[in-house]
Residue, then its C-alpha position, 0 to 999 in steps of 0.5 A: x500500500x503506497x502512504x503518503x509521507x513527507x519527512x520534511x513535513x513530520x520533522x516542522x510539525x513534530x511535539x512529543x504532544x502529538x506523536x510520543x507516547x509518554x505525552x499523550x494517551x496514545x499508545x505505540x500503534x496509535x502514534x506511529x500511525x498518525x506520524x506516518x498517515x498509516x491507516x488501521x486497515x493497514x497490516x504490513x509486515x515488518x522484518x529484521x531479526x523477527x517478523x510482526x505488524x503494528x498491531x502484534x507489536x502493541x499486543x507484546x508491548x502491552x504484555x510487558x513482562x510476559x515470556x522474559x520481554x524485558x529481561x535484559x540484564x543477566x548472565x551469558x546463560x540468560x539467567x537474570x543477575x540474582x544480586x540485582x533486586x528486582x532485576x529491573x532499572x527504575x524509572x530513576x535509573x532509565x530517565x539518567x541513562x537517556x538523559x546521557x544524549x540531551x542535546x544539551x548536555x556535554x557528554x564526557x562531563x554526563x558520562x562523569x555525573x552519571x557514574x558518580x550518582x550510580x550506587x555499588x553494585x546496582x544495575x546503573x553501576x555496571x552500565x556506567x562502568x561499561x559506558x565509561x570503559x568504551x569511551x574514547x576521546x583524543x580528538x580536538x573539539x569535535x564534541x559539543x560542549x554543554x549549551x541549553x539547546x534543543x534538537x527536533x529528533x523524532x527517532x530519538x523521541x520514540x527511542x526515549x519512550x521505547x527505553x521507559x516501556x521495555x525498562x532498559x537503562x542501557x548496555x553493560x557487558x553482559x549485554x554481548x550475550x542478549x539474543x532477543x529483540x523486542x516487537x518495536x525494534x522491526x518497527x523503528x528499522x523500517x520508520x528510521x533505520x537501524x540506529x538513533x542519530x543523536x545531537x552530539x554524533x551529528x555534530x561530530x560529522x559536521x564538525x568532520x566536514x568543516x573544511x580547514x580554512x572555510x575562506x578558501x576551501x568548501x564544504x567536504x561531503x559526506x559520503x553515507x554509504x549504505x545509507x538504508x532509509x536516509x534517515x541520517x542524510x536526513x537529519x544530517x542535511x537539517x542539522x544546525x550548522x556549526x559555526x560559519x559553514x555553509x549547507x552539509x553535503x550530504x550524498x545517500x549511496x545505498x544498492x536498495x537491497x535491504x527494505x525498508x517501509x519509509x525514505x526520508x530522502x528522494x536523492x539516493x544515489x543507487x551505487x554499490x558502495x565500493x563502485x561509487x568510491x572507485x568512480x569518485x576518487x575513492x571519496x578523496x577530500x570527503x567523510x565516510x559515514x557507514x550507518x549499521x554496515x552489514x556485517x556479512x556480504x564482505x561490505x565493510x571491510x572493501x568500502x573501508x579499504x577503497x576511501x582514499x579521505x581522512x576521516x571515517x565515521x562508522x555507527x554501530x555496535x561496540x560489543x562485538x555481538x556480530x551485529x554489524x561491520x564484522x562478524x568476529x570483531x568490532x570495528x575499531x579492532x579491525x581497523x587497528x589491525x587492517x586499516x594502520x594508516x588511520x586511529x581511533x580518535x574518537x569512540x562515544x555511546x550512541x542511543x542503544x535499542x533495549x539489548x542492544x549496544x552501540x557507539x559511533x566511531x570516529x577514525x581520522x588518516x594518521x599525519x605523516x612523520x616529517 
């Protein structure tokens, strides 16, 4: 059934009043469909990891618990963790962890309030413990500092409400060992994509793509390769410009294999990732961003090896589930080992999806020695 759907006219009119369960009486099914003009005829099935619809993924939210739904936090043989009473983050404890990505806040002190405020042995320590653990930071004013400012993000919205209804608090290591996902999860992959964009990660790829010398050279394009449902490319071309730059260049490469339900943006260029590198300079004087790359297929690895630039963004896992870039191993090992011409300058958490645990990384060409 073909919907009509204007990103451009969702991202002026979005309030959490209208479309965000925990500010009205709606429920998940409800609000989806009136951001997304789907009427309740409408039965499409969603797949990822699972297959459900609309109505089926209320009916398993409504359920909360039942079959172990929201047992996120146990051993690596699924038993929940006995030290933890319940074995459930509290309200407290969950509105801390999605706090961590307000747009105005500055993540590294975040990071800092809130394991100082974690209490010994409690679900938030382990989490702020994990978090604190991947954080990685050697590059030079790429995060934002902490300003009140607000960001209209309707993945990050929902993604907010999903992390109170399926009490997730966010990722600790045991979370390498979660081999469920919830109904909603098909829901937001096809709606938004595979992972929530934040304030910060969108302000470090602007910050990437500010040229050196903005009087005299221009913008640097953004290649999103694979770029799925371009709801990145998105939100990138939308974002709040940093300092004196001009509009992002954002360009959506994707082959149009994988499925999604919604695009949000009509330009996408319909390339193999490697072909349009090969056909552009390698992507020499632009930024590489690879948003979830699939882990098989041998996707990632070849793009990563073909990019003649200086500066690559990947956004996904930072477990080593297998879920994406490589099966064996997460991202910035490979890099290390595969990729020595370029460094881990930056590693920070992005929003994870409840059993889920990703971050976005940032690689920039190491300076040659003189």
């Amino acid at each position: 059934m073909a919907l009509s759907f204007s990103p451009d006219a969702l991202l002026e009119g979005w309030t959490d009043e209208k479309y965000n369960p925990k500010h009205n009486r709606k429920n998940f099914e409800e609000c989806i469909r009136a951001a997304f003009n789907i009427p309740k005829s409408d039965n499409y099935v969603y797949r990822a990891q699972g297959e459900t619809t609309l109505a089926i993924t209320q009916r398993a939210v409504g359920g909360k618990r039942v079959h172990g739904m929201h047992d996120w936090y146990h051993d690596e043989n699924r038993n929940l963790v006995s030290q933890h009473d319940p074995p459930h983050p509290s309200p407290d404890e969950i509105s801390a962890y999605t706090s961590l990505f307000s747009p105005s806040v500055s993540l590294p002190k975040a990071l800092n309030a809130f394991k100082a405020c974690s209490g010994p042995n409690t679900i938030r320590a382990h989490i702020s413990n994990h978090l604190q653990d991947r954080f990685h930071n050697i590059s030079t004013g790429l995060i934002p500092a902490k300003k009140t400012r607000t960001h209209t993000n309707p993945y990050f919205s929902l993604w907010t409400y999903s992390c109170d209804e399926l009490e997730w608090a966010g990722p600790w290591p045991n979370t390498a060992h979660t081999k469920i996902a919830h109904h909603i999860l098909p829901v937001f992959y096809h709606h938004f994509g595979c992972i929530v964009p934040t304030y910060a990660a969108l302000h470090v790829i602007a910050k990437l793509a500010q040229p050196a010398k903005p009087s005299r050279e221009d913008v640097r394009p953004v290649l999103d390769i694979g770029s799925g449902n371009g709801y990145w490319s998105f939100m990138l071309r939308n974002f709040p410009l940093v300092e004196n730059m001009k509009t992002l260049d954002v360009r959506p490469i994707d082959n149009g294999l994988s499925e999604y339900r919604f695009s949000w943006v009509g330009d996408t260029i319909r390339e193999d990732g490697v072909a349009y590198l090969k056909n552009n300079d390698g992507g020499k004087g632009c930024v590489l961003l690879l948003v979830y790359p699939q882990a098989t297929g041998n996707f990632t690895g070849p793009v990563l090896k073909t990019f003649k630039g200086d500066s690559i963004v990947v956004a996904g896992t930072q477990n080593g589930n297998g879920f994406t870039a490589f099966q064996d191993q997460v991202v910035d090992k490979w890099v290390e080992k595969e990729l020595k011409e370029f460094e881990l300058t930056l590693r920070l958490p992005l929003p994870s999806f409840a059993g889920k645990d990703e971050g976005l990384f940032v690689f920039q060409r190491k300076k040659a020695e003189k």
